[in-house]
N, C-alpha and C positions, 0 to 999 in steps of 0.2 A: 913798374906797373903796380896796382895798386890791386892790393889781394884782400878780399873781406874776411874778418871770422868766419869760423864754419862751427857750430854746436856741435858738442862732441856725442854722437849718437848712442855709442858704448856705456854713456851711465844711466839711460834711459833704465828707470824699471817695469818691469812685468810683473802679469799676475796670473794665475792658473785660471784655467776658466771652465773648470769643474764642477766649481759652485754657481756660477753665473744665471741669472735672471736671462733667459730669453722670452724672446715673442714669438716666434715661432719655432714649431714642436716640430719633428715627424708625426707626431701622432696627433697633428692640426690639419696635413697637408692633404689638400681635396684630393680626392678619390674619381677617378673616370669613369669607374664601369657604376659607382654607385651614387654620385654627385645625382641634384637634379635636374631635371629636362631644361636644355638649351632658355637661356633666359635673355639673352641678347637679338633682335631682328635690327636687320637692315637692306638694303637694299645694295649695299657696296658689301656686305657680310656675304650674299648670295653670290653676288660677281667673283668675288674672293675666292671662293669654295671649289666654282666654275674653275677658273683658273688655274687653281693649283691642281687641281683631278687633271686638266687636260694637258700640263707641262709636264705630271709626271708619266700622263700615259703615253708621252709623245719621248720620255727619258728628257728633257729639261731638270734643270737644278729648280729647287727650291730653298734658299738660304733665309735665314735668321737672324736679326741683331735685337739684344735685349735686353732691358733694362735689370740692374738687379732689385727692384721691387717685385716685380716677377716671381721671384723666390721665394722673397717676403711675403707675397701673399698666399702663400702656399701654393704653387702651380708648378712644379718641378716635375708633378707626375705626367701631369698635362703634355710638359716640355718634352718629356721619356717618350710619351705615349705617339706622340707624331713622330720621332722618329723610328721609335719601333714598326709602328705603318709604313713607313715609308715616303711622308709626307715631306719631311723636312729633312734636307739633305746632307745643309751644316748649319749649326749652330754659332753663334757668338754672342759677345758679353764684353764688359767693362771690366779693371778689373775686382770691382764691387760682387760682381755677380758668381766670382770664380770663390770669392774666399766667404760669400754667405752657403755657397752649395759644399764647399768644404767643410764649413764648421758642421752643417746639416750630419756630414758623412763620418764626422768624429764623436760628433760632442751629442748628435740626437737635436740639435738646436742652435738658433743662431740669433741676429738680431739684438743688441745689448739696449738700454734705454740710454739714448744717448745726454738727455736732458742733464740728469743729477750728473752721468759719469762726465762729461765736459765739464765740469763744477768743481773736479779735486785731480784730473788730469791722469783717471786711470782711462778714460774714453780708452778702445784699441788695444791696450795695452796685454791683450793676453797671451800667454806663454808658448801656449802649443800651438796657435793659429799662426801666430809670426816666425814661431824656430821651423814648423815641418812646413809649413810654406816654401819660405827661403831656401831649406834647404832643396826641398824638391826642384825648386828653379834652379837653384845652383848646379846639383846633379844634371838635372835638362842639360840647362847649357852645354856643360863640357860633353856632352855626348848628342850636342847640334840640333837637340827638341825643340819644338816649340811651347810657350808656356802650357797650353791645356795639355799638352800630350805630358810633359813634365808631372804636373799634378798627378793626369792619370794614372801613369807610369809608375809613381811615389804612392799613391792608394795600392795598387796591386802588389808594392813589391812590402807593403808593410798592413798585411788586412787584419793583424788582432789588434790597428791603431782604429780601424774605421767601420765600426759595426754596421754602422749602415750604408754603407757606402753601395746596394742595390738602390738608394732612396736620390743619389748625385748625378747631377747631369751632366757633366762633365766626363763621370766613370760608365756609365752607360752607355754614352758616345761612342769613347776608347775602347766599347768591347763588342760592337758594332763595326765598326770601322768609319764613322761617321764624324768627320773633323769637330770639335769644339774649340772654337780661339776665344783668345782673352786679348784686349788693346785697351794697355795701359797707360793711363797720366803719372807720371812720377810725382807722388805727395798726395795726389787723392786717397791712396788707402791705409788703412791700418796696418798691414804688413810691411809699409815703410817705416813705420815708427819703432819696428823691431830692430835691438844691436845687431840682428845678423841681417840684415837690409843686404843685397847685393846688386844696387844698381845699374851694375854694369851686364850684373845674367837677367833681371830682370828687362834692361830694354833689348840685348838678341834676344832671349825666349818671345818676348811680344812681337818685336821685328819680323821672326819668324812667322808665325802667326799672321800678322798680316798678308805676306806672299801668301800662306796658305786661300786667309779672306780670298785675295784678287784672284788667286787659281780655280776656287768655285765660284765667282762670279762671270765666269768664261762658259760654265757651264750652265749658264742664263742663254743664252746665244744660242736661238735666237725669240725664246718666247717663255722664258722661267719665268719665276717669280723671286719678290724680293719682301719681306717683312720687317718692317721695324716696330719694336713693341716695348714702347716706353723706353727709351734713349733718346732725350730729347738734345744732346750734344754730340756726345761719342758716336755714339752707332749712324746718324746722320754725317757725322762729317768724314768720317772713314768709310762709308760706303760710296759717298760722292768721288771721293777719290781712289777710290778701288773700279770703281766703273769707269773715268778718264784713264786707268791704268788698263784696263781687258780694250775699254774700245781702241786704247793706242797699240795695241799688238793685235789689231784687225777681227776683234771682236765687234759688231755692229751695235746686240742688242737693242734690235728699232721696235722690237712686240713684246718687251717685257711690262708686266705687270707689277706695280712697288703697290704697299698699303704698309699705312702707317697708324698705331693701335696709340690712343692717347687719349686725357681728357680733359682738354683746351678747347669747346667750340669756335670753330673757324666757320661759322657760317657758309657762304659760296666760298670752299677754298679753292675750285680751280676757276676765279676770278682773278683779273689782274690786280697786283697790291703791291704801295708805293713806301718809300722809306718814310712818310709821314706817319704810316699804320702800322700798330704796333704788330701785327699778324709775319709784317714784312721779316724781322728778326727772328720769328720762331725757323728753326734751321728744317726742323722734318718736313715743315710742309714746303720748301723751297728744294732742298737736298735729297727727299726721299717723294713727294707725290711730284712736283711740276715739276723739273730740271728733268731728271731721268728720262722724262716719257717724253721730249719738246719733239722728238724725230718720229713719234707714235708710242703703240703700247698704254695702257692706261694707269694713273694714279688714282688712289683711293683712301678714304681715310676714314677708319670707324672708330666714332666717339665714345666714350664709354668707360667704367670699370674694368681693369682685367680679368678681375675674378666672375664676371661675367663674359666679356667676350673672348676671352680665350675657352672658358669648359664650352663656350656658341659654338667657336671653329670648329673645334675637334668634334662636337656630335653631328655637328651637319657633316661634314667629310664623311664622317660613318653612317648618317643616314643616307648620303648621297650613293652611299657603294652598296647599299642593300639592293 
């Protein structure tokens, strides 16, 4: 049998990232109670809003999958803020999303310029994001975590590492009791490119994580809601297949409501659309608005900035509860 090289991951180097140039601050990231008045209308925004007040007043789940630009745009508090309400039930992420809200919770910042660092091959390469990562999964694993509960669980049991670890949505989750998963690609992130990579805790901790996903998507059933907001791969194709997984254990979900946050104009997206159009390949609007809802329920999709429509959602929700 014929076996390839493997690159030997062990002489990879690191670099501190103490001194590190970020893009985003804590002390960039919008502010709820004091951000400006709702700047996003829509008319699928209003329906949204509808929705999710009425699946929680009814105790339906509210779940979340979300991109990690999200973070990046400064919206974390945003994230905090629904489900400190009660708005959003669980949370998820890539896992992009898990180790920019980490560096957030360490380092005060995250976000590196990737342009010049791809240029001399330090991109990723930093010390403390990839050792207390790993190790954190590592630890998970062997004590049957799931990746976010891992993290969290590593933030609390080491807090003179992560001063701001009030500012991470992932630790704010974990002291809530409020799931946050992470579903990861092997190679998509910079904590693989750490020598302590542990691929094997890294895919159970995510594994885990998914069972969790598919167990609050049960708690759609039978008129939740589902958001995907900016995951235009991951978070669409793991919720398509978390919902064949709840409707195959006699979950129906025939009244749930999915809305998908992005900003690709799809025109009439619940029009019929053929492999010849390009619309056809975008996954969210096939995975996350029209498939889901084919037995009812409705899909929805608001165009847009994040940094607009998410501070929309979350003020209308509060204006709607006045």
């Amino acid at each position: 049998m014929f076996i390839p090289e493997a690159i030997d991951f062990s002489i990879t180097k690191t670099y501190s990232a103490a001194k590190r140039h970020n893009l985003v601050t804590v002390d960039t990231l919008r502010e709820p109670d004091t951000d400006a008045d709702a700047l996003f209308e829509s008319d699928e925004l209003d329906i949204l809003v509808r929705q999710i007040r009425n699946a929680r007043a009814k105790g339906y789940g509210v779940t979340c999958f979300y991109g990690a630009h999200v973070i990046k745009c400064g919206l974390s508090k945003y994230l905090i803020r629904l489900i400190e309400d009660g708005y959003i039930t669980h949370l998820a992420s890539n896992g992009a999303g898990s180790i920019h809200d980490f560096e957030l919770a360490f380092l005060g910042g995250t976000s590196e310029h990737v342009p010049t660092a791809i240029e001399d091959g330090s991109f990723g390469m930093w010390e403390e994001t990839g050792a207390w990562m790993n190790e954190a999964i590592l630890e998970g694993a062997k004590q049957g975590l799931g990746y976010g509960q891992s993290l969290a669980a590593y933030v609390d049991a080491h807090p003179e590492r992560f001063p701001y670890r009030d500012r991470c949505v992932f630790y704010r989750a974990y002291q809530m009791g409020v799931p946050a998963t992470y579903h990861v690609t092997i190679g998509t992130d910079i904590i693989h490119q750490h020598p302590k990579a542990d691929f094997a805790a890294i895919g159970q901790t995510s594994g885990r994580d998914f069972a969790f996903f598919c167990q609050s998507l049960t708690t759609l059933d039978p008129a939740g809601v589902h958001l995907n907001i900016g995951s235009a791969v991951t978070g669409a194709e793991v919720f398509l297949k978390a919902l064949s997984i709840a409707r195959n254990q006699g979950h129906a979900l025939r009244e749930i409501t999915t809305a998908n946050f992005d900003l690709i104009p799809l025109g009439d997206y619940k029009a019929p659309v053929g492999q010849d159009q390009y619309e056809y390949y975008y996954r969210p609007r096939k995975n996350v608005i029209n498939r889901p809802v084919s037995l009812g329920g409705i899909g929805l999709y608001l165009c847009g900035n994040h940094m607009e429509t998410i501070p929309s959602l979350w003020r209308k929700l509060q204006l709607t509860e006045d």
